[in-house]
N, CA, C and O atoms as a GROMACS GRO file, in nm:
protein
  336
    1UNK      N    1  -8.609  28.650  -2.361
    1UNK     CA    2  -8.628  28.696  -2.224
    1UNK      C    3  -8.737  28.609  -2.160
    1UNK      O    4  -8.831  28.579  -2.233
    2UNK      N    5  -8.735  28.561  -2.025
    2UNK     CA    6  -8.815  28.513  -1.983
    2UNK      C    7  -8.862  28.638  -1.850
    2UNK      O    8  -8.809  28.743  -1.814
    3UNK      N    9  -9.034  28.533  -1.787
    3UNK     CA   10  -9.074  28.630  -1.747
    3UNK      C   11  -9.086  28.537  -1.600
    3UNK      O   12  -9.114  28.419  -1.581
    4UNK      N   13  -9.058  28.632  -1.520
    4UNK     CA   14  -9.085  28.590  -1.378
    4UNK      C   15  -9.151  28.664  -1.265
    4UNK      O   16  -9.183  28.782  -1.280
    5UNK      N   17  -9.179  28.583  -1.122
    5UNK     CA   18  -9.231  28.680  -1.052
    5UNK      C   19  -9.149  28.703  -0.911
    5UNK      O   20  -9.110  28.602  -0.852
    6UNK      N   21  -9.127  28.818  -0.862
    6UNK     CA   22  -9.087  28.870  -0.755
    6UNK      C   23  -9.168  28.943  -0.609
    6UNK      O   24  -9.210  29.058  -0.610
    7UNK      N   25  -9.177  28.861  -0.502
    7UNK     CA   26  -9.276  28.929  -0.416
    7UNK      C   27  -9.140  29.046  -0.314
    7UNK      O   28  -9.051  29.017  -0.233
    8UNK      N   29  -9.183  29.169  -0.369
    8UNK     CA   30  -9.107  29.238  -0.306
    8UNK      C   31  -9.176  29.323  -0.126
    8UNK      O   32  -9.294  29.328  -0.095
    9UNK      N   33  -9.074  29.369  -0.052
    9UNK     CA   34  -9.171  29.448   0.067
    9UNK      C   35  -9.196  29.533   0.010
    9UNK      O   36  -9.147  29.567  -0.097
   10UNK      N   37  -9.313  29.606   0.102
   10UNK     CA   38  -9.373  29.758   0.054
   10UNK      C   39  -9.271  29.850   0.035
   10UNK      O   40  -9.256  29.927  -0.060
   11UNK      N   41  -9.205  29.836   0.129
   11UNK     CA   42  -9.094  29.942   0.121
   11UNK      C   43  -9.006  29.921  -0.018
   11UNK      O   44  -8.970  30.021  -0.080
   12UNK      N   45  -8.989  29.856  -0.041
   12UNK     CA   46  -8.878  29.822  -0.172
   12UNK      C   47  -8.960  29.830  -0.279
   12UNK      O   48  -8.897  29.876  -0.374
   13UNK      N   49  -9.048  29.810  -0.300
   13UNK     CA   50  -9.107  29.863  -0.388
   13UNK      C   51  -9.159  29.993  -0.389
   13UNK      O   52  -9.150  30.057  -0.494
   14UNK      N   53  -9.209  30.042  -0.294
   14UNK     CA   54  -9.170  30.165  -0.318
   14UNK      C   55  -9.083  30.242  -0.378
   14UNK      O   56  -9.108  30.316  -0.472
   15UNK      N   57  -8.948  30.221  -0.310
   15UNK     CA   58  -8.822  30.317  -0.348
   15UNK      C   59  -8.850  30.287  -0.496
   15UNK      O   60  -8.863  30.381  -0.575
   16UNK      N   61  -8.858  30.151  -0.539
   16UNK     CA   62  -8.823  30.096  -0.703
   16UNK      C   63  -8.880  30.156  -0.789
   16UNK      O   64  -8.848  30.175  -0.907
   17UNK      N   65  -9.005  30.203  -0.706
   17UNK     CA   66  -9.127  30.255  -0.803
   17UNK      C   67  -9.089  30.376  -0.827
   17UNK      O   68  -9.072  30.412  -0.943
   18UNK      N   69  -9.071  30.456  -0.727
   18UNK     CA   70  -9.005  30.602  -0.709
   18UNK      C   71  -8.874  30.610  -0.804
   18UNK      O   72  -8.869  30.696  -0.892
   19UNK      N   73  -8.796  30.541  -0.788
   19UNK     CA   74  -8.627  30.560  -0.873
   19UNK      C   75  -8.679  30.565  -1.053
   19UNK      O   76  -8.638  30.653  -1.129
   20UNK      N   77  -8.783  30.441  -1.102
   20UNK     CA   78  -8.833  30.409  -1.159
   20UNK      C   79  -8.929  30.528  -1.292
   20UNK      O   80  -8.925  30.543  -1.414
   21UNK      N   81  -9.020  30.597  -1.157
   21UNK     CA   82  -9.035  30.731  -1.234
   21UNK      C   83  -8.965  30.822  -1.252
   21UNK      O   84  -8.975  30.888  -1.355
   22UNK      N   85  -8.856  30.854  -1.139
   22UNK     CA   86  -8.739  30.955  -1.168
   22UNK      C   87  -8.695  30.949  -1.304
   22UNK      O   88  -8.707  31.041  -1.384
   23UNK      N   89  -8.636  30.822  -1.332
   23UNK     CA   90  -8.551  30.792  -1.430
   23UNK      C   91  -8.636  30.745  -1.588
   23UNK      O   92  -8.581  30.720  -1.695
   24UNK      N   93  -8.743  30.744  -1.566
   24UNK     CA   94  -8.826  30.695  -1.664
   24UNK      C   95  -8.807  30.600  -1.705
   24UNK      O   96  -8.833  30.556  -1.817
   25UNK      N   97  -8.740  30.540  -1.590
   25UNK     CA   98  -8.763  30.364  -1.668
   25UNK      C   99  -8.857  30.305  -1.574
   25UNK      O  100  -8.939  30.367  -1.507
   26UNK      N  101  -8.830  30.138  -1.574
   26UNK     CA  102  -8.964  30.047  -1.532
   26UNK      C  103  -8.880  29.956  -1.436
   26UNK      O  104  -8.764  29.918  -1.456
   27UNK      N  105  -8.957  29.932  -1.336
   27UNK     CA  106  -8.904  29.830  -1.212
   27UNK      C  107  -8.819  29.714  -1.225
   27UNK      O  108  -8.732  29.670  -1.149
   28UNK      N  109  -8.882  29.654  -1.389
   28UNK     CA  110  -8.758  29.521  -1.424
   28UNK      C  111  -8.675  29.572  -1.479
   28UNK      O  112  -8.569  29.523  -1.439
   29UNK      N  113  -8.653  29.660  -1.567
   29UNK     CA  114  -8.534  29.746  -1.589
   29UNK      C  115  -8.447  29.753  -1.482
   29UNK      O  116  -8.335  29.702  -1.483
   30UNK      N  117  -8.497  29.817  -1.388
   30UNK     CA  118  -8.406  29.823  -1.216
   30UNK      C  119  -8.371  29.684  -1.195
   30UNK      O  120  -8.251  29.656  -1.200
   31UNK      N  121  -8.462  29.584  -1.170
   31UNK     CA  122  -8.413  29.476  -1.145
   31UNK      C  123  -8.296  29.399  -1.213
   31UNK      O  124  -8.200  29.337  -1.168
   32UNK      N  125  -8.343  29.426  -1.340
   32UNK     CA  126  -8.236  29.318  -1.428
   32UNK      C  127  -8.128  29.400  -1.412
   32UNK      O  128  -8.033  29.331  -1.375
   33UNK      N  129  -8.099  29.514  -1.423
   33UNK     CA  130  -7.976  29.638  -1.396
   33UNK      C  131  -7.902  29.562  -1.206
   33UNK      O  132  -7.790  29.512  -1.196
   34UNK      N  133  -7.984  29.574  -1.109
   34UNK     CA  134  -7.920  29.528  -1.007
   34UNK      C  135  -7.847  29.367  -1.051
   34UNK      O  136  -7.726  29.351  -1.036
   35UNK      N  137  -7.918  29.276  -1.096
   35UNK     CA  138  -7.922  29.189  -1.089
   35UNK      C  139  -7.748  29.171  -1.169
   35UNK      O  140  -7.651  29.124  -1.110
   36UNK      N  141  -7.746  29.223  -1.317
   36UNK     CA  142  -7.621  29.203  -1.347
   36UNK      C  143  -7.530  29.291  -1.282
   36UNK      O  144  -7.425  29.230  -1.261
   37UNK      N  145  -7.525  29.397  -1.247
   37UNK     CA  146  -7.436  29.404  -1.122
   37UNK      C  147  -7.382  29.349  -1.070
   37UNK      O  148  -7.261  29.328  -1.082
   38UNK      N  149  -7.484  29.294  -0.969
   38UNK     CA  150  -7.415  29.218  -0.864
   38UNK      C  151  -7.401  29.126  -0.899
   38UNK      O  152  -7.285  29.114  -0.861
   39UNK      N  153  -7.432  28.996  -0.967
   39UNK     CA  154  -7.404  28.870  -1.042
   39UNK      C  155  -7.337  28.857  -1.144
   39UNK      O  156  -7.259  28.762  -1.137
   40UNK      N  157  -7.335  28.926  -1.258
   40UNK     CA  158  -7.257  28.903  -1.373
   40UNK      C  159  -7.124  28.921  -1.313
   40UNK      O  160  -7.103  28.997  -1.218
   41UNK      N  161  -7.054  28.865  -1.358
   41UNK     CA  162  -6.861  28.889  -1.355
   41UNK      C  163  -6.808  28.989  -1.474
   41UNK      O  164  -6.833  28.959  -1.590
   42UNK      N  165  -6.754  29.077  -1.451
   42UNK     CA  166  -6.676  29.150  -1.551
   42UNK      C  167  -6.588  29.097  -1.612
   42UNK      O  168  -6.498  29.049  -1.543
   43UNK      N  169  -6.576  29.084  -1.763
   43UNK     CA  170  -6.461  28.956  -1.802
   43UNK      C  171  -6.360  29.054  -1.783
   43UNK      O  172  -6.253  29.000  -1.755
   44UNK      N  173  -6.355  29.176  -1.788
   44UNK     CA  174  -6.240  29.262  -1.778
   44UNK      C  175  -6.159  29.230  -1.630
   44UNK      O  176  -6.037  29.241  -1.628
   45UNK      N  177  -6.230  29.191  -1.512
   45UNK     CA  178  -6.180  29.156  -1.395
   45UNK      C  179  -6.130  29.053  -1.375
   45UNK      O  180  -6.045  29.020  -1.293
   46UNK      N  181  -6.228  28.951  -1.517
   46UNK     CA  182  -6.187  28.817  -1.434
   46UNK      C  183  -6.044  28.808  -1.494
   46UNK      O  184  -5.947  28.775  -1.426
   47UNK      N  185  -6.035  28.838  -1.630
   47UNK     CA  186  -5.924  28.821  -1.710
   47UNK      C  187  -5.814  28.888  -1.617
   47UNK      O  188  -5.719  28.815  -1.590
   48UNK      N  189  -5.813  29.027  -1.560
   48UNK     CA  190  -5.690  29.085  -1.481
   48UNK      C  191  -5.612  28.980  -1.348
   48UNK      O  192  -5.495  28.964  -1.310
   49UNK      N  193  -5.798  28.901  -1.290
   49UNK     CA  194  -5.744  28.833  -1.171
   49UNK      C  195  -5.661  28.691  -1.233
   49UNK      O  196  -5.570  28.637  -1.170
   50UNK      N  197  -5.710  28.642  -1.365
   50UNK     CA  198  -5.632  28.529  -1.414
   50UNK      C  199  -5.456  28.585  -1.419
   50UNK      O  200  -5.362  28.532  -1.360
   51UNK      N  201  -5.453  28.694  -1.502
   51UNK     CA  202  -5.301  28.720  -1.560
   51UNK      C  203  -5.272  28.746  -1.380
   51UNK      O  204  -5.153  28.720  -1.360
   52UNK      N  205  -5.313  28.771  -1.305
   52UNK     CA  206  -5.216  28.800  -1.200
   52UNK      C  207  -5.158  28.676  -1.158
   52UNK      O  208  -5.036  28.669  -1.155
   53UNK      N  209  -5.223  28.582  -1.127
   53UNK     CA  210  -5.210  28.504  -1.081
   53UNK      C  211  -5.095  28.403  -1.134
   53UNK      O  212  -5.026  28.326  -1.068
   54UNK      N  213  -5.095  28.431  -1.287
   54UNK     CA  214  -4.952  28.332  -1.356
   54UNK      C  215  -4.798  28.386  -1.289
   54UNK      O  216  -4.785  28.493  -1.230
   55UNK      N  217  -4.717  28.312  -1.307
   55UNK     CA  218  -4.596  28.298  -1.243
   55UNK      C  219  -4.597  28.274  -1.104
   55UNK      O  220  -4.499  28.226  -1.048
   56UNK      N  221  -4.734  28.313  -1.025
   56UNK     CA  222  -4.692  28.317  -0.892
   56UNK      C  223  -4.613  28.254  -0.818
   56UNK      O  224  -4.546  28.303  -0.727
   57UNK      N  225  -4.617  28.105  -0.862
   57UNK     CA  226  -4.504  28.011  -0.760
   57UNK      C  227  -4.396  28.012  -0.813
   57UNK      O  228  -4.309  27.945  -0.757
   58UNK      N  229  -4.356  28.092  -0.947
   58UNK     CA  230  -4.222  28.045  -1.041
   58UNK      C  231  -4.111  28.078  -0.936
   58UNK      O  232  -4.005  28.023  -0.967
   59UNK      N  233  -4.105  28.153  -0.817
   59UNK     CA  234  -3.970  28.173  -0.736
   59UNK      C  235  -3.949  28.106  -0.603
   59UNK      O  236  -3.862  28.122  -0.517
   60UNK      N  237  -4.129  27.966  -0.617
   60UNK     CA  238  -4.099  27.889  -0.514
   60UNK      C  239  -4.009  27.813  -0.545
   60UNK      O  240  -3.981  27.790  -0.663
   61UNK      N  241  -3.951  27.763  -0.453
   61UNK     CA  242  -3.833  27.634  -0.442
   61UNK      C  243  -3.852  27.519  -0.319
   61UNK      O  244  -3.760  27.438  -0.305
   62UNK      N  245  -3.971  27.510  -0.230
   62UNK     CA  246  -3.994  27.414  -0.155
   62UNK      C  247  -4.056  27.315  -0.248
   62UNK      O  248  -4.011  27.204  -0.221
   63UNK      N  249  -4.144  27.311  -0.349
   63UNK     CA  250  -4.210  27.226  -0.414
   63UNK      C  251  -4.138  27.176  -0.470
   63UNK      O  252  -4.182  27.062  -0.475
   64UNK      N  253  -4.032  27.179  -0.534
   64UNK     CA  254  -3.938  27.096  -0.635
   64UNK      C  255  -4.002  27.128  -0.769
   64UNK      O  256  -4.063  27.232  -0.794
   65UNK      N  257  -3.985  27.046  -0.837
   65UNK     CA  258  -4.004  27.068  -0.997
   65UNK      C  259  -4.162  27.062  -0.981
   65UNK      O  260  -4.227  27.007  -0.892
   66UNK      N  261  -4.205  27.132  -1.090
   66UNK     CA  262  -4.373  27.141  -1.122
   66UNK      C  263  -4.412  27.023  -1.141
   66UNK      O  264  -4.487  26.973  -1.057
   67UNK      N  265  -4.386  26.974  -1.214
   67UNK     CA  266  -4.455  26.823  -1.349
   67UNK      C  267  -4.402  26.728  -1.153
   67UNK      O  268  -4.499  26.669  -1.106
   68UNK      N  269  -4.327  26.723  -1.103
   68UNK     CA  270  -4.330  26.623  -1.008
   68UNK      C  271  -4.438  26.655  -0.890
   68UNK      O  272  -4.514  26.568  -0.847
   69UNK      N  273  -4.436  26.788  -0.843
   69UNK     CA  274  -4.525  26.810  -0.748
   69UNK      C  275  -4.694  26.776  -0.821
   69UNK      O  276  -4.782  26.712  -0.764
   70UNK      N  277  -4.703  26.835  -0.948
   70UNK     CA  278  -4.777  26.818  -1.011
   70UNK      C  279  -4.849  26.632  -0.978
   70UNK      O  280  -4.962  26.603  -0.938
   71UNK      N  281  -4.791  26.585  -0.995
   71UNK     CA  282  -4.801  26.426  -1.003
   71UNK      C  283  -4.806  26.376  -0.878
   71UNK      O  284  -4.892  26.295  -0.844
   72UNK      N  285  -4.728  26.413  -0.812
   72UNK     CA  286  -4.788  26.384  -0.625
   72UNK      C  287  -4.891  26.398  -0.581
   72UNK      O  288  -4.951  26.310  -0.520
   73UNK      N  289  -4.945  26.538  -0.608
   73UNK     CA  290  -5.070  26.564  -0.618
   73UNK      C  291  -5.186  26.468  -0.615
   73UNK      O  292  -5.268  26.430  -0.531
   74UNK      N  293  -5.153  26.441  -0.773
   74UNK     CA  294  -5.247  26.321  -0.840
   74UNK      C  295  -5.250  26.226  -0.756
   74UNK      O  296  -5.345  26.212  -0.680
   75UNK      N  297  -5.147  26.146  -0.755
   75UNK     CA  298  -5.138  26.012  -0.641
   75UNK      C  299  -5.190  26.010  -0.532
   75UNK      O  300  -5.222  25.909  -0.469
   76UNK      N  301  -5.204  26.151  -0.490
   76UNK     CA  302  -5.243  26.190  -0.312
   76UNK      C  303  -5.384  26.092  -0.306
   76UNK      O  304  -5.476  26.076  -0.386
   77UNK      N  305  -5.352  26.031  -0.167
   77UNK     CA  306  -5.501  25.935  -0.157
   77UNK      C  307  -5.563  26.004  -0.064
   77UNK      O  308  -5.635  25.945   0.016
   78UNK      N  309  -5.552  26.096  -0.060
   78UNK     CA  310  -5.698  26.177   0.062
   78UNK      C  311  -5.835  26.135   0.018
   78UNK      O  312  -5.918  26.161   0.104
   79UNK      N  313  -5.872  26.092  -0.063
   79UNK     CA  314  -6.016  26.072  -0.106
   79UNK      C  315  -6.009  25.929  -0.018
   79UNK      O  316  -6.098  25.932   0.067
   80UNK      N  317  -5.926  25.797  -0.012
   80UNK     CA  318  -5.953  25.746   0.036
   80UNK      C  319  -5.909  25.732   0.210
   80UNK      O  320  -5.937  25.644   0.291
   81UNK      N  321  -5.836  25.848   0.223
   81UNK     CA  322  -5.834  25.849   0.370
   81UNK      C  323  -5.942  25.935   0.425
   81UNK      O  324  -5.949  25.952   0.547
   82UNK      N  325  -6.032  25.994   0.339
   82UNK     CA  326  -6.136  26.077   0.397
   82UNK      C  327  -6.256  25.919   0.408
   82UNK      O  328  -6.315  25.903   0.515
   83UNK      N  329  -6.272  25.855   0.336
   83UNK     CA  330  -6.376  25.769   0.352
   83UNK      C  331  -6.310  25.642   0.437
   83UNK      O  332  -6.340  25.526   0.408
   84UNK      N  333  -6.217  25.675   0.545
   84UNK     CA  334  -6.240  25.615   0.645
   84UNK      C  335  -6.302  25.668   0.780
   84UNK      O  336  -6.319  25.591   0.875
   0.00000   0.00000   0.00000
């Protein structure tokens, strides 16, 4: 664990301090608790949003074959029509 510092407002620290004794825990407790919340990724989500996403184009038919669109792709020179 490393250790860091946070300049919080009065007000937010307050509440933190307050939630803090409610619950008998300690302010970085709260913090690191918000923190993976909102930042960590759930692999359980990410994994659901991956499997959705397979087959999606399998019932396109404007692209033509994969492995060819695939390869057009590649060739595409936008990198050098952007650096004009």
């Amino acid at each position: 664990m490393r250790r860091t510092q946070l300049y919080l407002d009065d007000d937010l620290w307050k509440l933190l301090h307050l939630i803090a004794r409610q619950s008998g825990g300690t302010i970085s407790e709260l913090v690191r608790n918000a923190i993976r919340e909102k930042y960590s990724q759930d692999r359980a989500r990410r994994k659901e949003a991956c499997e959705a996403i397979i087959g999606l184009w399998k019932d396109r038919t404007d692209i033509g074959e994969t492995d060819d669109y695939v390869r057009d792709l590649r060739r595409d020179s936008r990198l050098e029509r952007l650096a004009d």
